[in-house]
C-alpha positions, 0 to 999 in steps of 0.5 A, spaced: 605 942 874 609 940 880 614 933 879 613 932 887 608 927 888 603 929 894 610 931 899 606 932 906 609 938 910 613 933 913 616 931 907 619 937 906 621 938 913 625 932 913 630 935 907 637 935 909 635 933 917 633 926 916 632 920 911 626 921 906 622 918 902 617 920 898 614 920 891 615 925 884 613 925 877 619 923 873 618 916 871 611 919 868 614 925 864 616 919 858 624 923 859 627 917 860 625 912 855 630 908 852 630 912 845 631 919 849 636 915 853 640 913 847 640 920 844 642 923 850 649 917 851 650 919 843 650 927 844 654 927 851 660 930 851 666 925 852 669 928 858 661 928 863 660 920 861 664 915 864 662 908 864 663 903 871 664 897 872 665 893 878 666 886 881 659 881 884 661 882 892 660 889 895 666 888 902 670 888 897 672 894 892 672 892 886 670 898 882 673 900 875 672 906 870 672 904 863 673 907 855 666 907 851 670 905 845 665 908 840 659 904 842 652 908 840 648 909 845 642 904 843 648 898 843 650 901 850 644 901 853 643 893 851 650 892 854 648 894 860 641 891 860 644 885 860 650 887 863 654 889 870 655 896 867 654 904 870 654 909 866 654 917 869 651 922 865 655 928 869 652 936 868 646 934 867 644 942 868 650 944 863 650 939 858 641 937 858 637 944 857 631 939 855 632 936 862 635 942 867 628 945 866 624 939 870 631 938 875 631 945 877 622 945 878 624 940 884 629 944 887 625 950 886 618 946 889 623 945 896 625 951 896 618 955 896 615 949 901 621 948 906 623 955 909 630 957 910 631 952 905 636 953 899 639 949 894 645 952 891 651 951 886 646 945 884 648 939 880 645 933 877 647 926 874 644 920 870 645 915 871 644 908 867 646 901 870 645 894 870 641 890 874 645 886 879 650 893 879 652 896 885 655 902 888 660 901 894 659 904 901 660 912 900 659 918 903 657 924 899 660 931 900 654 935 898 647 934 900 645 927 896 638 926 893 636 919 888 630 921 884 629 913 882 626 913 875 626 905 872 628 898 875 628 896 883 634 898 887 636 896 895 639 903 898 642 902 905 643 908 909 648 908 915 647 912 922 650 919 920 653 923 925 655 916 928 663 915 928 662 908 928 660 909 921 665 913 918 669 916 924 671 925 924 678 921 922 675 919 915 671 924 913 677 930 915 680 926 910 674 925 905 673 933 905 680 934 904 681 931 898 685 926 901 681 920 900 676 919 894 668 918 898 669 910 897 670 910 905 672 903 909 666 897 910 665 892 914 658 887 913 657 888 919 655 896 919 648 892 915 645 891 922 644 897 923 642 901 916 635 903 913 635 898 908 630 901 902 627 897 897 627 903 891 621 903 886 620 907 880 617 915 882 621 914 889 626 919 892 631 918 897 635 922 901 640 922 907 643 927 911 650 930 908 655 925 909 651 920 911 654 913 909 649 910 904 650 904 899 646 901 892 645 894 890 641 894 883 636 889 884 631 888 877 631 891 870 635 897 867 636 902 873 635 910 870 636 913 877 637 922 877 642 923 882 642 930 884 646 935 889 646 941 892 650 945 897 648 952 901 652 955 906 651 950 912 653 944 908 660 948 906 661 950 912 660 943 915 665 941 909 670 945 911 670 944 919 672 937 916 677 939 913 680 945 918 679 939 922 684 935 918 689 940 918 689 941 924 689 934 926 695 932 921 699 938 925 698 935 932 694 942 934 688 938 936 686 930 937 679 930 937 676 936 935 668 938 934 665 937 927 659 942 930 657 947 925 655 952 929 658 958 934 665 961 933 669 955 932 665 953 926 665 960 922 674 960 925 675 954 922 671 955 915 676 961 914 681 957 916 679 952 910 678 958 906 685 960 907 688 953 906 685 952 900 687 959 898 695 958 898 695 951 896 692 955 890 697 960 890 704 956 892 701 950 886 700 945 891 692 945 890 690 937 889 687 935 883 680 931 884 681 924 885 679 919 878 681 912 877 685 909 872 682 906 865 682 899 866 677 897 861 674 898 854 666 897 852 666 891 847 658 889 845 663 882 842 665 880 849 661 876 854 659 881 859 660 887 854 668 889 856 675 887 856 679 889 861 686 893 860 693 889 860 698 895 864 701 896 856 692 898 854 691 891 850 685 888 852 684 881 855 677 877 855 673 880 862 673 874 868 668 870 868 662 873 873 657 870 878 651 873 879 651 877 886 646 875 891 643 881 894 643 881 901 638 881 905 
């Protein structure tokens, strides 16, 4: 049986070209249960969960990573029920067989109902979050779909291909490793976004590199992120960074990100090569990660403690609760 809930032709149609929403099944298949997500936090590997926090105003980036610190899965979940916590469950195609069986029916669904289409080098994350957590304004190199399962969440989706957003600039550097996905944000972008207000069985996506934000609007929030590329989302990735190199070397100024024609193919293969030799010369750049800045701490008032530079912990600040904008 299919997890996609009645997707119409046009549904279908709209993957990777537009922004869609539409139903699925996920939140009826009782994967998501706090029990079932407690088991999954206690036997995931260290190395794919990370545990977030950030600060109550989303212009100004505050985003932290953390140290679980040993707490079980069911004490975590409470901590994050009650406070501004984001954890992600990455690899979930690796580290979950239970769960990859059920992922991969939905991109197998897309790809036999939307012709031309193909989901490859297909990943998935997990995500657990507070309500009143937020995700900064971002791009994402693969192709992006929130499969949204628990909890209400605002999800704002910016003009993509527009340079007022994130200009060819910005996501050159994005797509060459230069600069993490958290791109520059002005509040006054918002007039401009699709603002959707995300209810339990909803999916969301956006074109690749679209800029997009989340707000956390009520109760625990159980989201799948999942992403794919295939030959066109690549090759748009390295005209970006072709462009970027080409850019830094005073060869071009402003150069087209178009995905089609020769010069598109010329300088995916120049992107290869440049990947290519920094490989082989060890200059390859290693992907961007933030520092531990905090440990969970279920004594603490909003269940962490931040890190001194030595690694000691202080009490966390004092937060306010985030107003949601409209």
């Amino acid at each position: 049986m299919s997890l996609l809930d009645q997707w119409s032709r046009e549904d279908f149609r709209t993957v990777e070209e537009g922004v869609l929403v539409a139903r699925h099944k996920l939140a009826d298949s009782g994967l998501f249960t706090d029990e079932a997500l407690a088991e999954i936090i206690d036997s995931y590997p260290v190395t794919d969960l990370s545990v977030n926090t950030m600060g109550v105003e989303p212009c100004v980036f505050d985003w932290r990573e953390g140290d679980r610190n040993g707490v079980d899965g069911e004490t975590l979940i409470a901590l994050v029920r009650r406070g501004r916590l984001w954890i992600n469950c990455r690899n979930m195609l690796v580290n979950q067989p239970r769960y990859a069986q059920a992922i991969h029916s939905l991109f197998d669904d897309i790809e036999a109902n939307k012709p031309g289409f193909r989901a490859e080098q297909r990943t998935a994350n997990l995500l657990i979050s507070s309500p009143g957590a937020w995700v900064p304004y971002h791009v994402d190199m693969p192709v992006n779909m929130l499969w949204h399962i628990r909890g209400k969440k605002r999800v704002w989706v910016y003009p993509y291909h527009d340079n007022r957003f994130a200009s060819p600039l910005v996501l050159g550097k994005v797509c060459a490793g230069e600069w993490s996905e958290e791109i520059p944000y002005d509040p006054s972008f918002d007039r401009y976004a699709l603002v959707f207000d995300a209810e339990p069985g909803q999916v969301i996506t956006w074109p690749q590199l679209a800029p997009h934000r989340v707000e956390n609007l009520d109760g625990l929030n159980v989201s799948l992120s999942t992403e794919h590329k295939n030959a066109r989302a690549k090759r748009r990735i390295n005209v970006h960074t072709a462009n970027n190199w080409l850019r830094k070397k005073g060869r071009v100024g402003d150069a087209s990100i178009g995905v089609d024609g020769v010069a598109a193919h010329a300088k995916q293969w120049l992107a290869r090569g440049l990947r290519y030799a920094a490989k082989f010369t060890g200059q390859s750049k290693p992907g961007f990660t933030y520092p531990k800045t905090f440990v969970v701490d279920p004594s603490a008032e909003h269940g962490y403690r931040l890190l001194d530079d030595d690694g000691t912990a202080n009490a966390a600040p004092h937060l306010e609760v985030a107003s949601i904008k409209v």
